[in-house]
N, C-alpha and C positions, 0 to 999 in steps of 0.2 A: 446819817442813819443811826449812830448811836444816840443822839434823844431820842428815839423812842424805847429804848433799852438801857437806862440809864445805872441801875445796879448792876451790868454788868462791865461796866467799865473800871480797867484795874491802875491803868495807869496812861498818859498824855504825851501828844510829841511833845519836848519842849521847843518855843519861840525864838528863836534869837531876834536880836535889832541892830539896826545900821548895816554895814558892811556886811558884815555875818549872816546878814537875813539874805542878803543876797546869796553870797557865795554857796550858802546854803539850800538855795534853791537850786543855781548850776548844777554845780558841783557834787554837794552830798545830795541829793536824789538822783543825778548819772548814779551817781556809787550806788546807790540803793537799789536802782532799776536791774542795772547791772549785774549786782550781785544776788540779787531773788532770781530774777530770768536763768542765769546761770545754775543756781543748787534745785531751781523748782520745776522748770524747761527740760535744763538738757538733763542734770545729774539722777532727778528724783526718775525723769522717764527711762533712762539707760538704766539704771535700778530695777526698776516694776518691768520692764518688758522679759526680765527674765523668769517674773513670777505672773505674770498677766497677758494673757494673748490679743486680749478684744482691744480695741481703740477706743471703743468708749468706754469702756473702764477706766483703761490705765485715762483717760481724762480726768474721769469724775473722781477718781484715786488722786491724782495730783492735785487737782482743784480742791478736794476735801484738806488735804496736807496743806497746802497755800493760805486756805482760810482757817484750819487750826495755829498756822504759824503768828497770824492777827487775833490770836485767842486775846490777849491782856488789853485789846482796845475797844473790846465790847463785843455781843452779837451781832450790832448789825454791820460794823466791820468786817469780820467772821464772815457772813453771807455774802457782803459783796465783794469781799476778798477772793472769796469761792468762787461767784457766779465768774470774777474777770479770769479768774485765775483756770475757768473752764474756756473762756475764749480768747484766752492768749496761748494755752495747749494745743485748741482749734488752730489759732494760727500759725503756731509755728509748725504743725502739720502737714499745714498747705501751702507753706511758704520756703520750708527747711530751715531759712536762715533763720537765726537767734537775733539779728540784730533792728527788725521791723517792730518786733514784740518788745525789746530791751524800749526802741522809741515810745512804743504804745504804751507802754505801763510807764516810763519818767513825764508824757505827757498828762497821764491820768494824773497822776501823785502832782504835777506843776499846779494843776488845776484845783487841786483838793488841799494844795498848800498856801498856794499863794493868794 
């Protein structure tokens, strides 16, 4: 999605190779999944519910924060960072647990990495 928005990209993941690319893929996107799910899921929403009453707010409020936090990889990161990051809110909603959405989003990111 960032080619079509291509000045607004500020900066790239880097690649590793060999060995690295792998574990890289395990490993550091668990970490990554993990730790977004965690500060954007549970922390931002325990946060906002003390200023935000509605559900679809505090959604479209997390999911807005989620796709600002993808500011430096372009708009249309930003957007679909949003849009998942409104239906991984969704899910954890309806599912309570953190750890279905932790999967959903490390399988997203395997997909879009590897």
């Amino acid at each position: 999605m960032t080619t079509n928005f291509p000045g607004t990209v500020f900066g790239t993941y880097p690649r590793p190779s060999g060995w690295l690319y792998f574990f890289d893929l395990v490993f550091g996107l668990a970490l990554v999944a993990l730790t977004e799910e965690i500060v954007f899921r549970r922390c931002v929403e325990h946060v906002l519910r003390m200023w935000l009453s509605g559900r679809i707010l505090l959604v479209m409020v997390s999911s807005l924060l989620f796709g600002g936090y993808h500011w430096w990889s372009g708009l249309g990161n930003v957007t679909t960072a949003a849009l998942l990051g409104a239906g991984f809110t969704l899910m954890l909603q309806r599912s309570v647990a953190l750890w279905p959405v932790v999967l959903a989003h490390y399988l997203i990111d395997l997909v879009e990495f590897a």
